[in-house]
Short mmCIF file of the C-alpha atoms (twelve columns), coordinates in Angstrom:
data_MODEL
# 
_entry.id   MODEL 
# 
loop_
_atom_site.group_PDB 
_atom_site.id 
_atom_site.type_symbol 
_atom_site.label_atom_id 
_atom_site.label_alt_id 
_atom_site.label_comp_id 
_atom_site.label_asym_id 
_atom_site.label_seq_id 
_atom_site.Cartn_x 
_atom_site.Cartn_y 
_atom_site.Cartn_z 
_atom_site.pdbx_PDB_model_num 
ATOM 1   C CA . UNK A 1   -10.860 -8.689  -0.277  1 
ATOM 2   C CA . UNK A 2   -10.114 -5.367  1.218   1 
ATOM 3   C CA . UNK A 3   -7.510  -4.836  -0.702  1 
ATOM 4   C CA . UNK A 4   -9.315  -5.236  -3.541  1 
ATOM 5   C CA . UNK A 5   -12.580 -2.943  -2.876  1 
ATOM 6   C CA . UNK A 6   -9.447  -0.579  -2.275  1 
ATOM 7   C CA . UNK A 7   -8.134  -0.716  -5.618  1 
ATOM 8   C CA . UNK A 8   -11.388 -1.327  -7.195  1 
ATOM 9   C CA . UNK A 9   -12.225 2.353   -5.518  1 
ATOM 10  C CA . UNK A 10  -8.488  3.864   -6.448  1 
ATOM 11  C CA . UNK A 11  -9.001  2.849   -10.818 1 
ATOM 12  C CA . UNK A 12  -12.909 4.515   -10.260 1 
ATOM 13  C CA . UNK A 13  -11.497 7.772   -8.849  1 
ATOM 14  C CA . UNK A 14  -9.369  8.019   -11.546 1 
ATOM 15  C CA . UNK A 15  -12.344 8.458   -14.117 1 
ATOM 16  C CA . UNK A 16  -9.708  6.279   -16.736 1 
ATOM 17  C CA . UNK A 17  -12.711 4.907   -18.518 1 
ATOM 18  C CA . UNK A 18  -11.438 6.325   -21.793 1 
ATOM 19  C CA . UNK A 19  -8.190  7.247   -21.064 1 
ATOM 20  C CA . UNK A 20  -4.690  5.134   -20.944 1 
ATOM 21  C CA . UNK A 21  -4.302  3.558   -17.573 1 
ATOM 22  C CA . UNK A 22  -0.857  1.608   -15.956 1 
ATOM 23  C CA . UNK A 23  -1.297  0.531   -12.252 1 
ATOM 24  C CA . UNK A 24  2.235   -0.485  -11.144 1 
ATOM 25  C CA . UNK A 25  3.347   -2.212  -7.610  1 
ATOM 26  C CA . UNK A 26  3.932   -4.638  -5.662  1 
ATOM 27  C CA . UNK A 27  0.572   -6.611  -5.216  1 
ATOM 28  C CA . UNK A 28  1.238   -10.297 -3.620  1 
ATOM 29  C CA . UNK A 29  -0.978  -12.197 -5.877  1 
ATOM 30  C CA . UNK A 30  0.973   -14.857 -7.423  1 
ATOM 31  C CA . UNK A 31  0.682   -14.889 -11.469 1 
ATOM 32  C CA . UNK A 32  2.384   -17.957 -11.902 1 
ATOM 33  C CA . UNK A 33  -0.179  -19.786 -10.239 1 
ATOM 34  C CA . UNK A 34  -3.745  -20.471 -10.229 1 
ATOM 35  C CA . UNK A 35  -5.629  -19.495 -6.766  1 
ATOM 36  C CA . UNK A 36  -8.619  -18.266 -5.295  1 
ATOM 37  C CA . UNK A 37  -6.625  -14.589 -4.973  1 
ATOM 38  C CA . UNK A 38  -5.402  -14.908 -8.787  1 
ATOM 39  C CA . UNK A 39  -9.197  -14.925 -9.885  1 
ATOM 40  C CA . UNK A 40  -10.363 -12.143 -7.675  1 
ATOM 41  C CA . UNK A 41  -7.875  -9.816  -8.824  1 
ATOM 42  C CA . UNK A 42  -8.232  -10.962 -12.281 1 
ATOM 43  C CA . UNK A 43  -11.826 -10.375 -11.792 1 
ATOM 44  C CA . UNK A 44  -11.667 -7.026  -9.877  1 
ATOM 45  C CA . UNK A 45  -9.477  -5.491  -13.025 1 
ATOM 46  C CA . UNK A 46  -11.619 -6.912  -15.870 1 
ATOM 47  C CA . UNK A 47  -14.665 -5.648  -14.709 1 
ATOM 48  C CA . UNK A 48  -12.697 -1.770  -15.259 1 
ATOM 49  C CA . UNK A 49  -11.644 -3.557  -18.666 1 
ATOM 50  C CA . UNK A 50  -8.188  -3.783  -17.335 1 
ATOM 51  C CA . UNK A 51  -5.703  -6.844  -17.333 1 
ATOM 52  C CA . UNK A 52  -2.519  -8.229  -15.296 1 
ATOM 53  C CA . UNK A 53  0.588   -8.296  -18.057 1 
ATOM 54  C CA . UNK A 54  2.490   -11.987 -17.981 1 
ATOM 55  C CA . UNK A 55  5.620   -10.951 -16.285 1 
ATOM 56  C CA . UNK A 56  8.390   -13.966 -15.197 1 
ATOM 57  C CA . UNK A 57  9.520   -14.693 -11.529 1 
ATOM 58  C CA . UNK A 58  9.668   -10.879 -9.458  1 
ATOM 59  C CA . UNK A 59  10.656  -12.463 -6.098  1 
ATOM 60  C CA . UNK A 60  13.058  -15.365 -6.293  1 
ATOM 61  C CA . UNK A 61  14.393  -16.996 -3.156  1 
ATOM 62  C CA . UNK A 62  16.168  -20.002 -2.318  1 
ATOM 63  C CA . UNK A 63  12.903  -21.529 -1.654  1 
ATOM 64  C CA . UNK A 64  10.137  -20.122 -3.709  1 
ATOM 65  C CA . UNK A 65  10.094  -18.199 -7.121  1 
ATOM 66  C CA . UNK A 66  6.673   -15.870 -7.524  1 
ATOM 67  C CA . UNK A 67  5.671   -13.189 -9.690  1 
ATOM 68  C CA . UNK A 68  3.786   -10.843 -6.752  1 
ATOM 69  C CA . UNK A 69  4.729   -7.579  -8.180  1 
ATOM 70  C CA . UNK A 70  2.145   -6.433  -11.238 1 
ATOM 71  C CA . UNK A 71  1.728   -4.162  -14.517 1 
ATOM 72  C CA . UNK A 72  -2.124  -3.848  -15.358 1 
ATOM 73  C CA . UNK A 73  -3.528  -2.168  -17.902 1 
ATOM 74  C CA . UNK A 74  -6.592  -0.737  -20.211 1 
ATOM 75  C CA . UNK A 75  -3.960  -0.785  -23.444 1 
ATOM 76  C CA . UNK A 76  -4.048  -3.521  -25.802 1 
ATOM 77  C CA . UNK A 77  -0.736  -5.809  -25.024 1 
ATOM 78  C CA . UNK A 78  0.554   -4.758  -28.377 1 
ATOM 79  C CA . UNK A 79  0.876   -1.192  -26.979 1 
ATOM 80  C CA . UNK A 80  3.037   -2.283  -24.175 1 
ATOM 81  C CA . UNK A 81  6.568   -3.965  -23.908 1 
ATOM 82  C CA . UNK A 82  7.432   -5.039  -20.280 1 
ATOM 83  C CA . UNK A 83  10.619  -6.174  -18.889 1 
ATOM 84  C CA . UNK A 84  11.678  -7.464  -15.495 1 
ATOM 85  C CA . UNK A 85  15.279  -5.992  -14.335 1 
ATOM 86  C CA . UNK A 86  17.255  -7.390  -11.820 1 
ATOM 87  C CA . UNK A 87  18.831  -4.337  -9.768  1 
ATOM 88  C CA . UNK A 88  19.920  -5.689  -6.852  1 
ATOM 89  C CA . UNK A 89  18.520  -3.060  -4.648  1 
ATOM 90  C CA . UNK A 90  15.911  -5.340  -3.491  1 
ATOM 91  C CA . UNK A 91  14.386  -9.095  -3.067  1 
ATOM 92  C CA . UNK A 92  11.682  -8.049  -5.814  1 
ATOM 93  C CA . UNK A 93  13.288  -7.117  -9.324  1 
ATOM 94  C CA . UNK A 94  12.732  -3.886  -10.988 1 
ATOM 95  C CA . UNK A 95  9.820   -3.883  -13.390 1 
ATOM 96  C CA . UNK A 96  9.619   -1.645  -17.078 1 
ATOM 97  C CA . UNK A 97  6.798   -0.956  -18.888 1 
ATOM 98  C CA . UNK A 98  6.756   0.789   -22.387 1 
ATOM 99  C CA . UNK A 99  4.254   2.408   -23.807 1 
ATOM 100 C CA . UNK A 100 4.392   2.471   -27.890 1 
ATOM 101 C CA . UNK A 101 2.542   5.451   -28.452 1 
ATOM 102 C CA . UNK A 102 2.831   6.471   -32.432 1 
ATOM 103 C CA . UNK A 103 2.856   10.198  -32.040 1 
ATOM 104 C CA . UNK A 104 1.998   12.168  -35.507 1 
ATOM 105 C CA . UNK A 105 3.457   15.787  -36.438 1 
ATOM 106 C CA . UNK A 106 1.727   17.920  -37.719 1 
ATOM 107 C CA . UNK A 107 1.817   19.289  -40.735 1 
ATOM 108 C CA . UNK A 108 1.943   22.645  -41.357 1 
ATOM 109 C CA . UNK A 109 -0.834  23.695  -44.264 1 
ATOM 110 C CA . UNK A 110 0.397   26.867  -46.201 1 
ATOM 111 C CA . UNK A 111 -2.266  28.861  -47.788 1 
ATOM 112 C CA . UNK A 112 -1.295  31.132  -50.913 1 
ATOM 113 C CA . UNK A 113 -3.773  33.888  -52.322 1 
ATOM 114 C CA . UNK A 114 -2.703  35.610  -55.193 1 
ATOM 115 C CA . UNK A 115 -5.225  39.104  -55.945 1 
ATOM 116 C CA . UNK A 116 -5.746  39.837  -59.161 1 
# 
C-alpha cells in the first residue's frame, strides 16, 4: 500500500491531467491474475484516469510465468502498440511501447497583393 500512495503521489506531481502520460517499470503486481494487489493498483491508476496495458508473461521461470513488469497509460489503447522483447540481458523481458502520434505539417499560406 506504500507503494502505491508512492506512485499515486509520483503521477500527481507530474500535473499530467491533460497531458500524455507512460509510467514504465518493473512493478510486481501480477496481470495475469486476479488478486487483492491487481485491484489496488488497478484502482490507484484509474482514479488518475490511467490504465495497466495487457502485456504476455515478463518473468518466465522454470516454475512460474508472471507479467510483473507494467506500461500504464492516460492514451486511448488505440494510440499505443506494445511489445514484449526477449533480450536476454535479464530474467524480466524488455518491454516497447509506441506511441502513434499523427503529426500534421503545416502548410505554408502565401499571400499575394497586387496594387493597382
Amino acid at each position: 500500500e506504500e507503494a502505491l500512495s508512492l506512485l499515486s503521489a509520483a503521477i500527481e506531481e507530474t500535473k499530467a491531467e491533460n497531458h500524455p502520460l507512460l509510467v514504465m517499470g518493473d512493478i510486481n503486481v501480477d496481470g495475469l491474475t486476479t488478486n487483492r494487489d491487481n485491484q489496488m493498483l488497478n484502482n490507484t491508476l484509474s482514479s488518475h484516469n490511467i490504465s495497466r496495458l495487457p502485456l504476455p508473461p515478463t518473468r518466465v521461470t522454470p516454475t512460474s510465468s508472471t507479467s510483473i513488469d507494467f506500461i500504464c497509460t492516460n492514451l486511448h489503447k488505440e494510440q499505443t502498440t506494445s511489445t514484449v522483447i526477449h533480450a536476454g540481458v535479464s530474467d524480466h523481458t524488455a518491454q516497447l511501447c509506441e506511441i502513434n502520434h499523427a503529426t500534421s505539417v503545416p502548410t505554408q499560406k502565401k499571400t499575394i497583393c497586387r496594387i493597382l
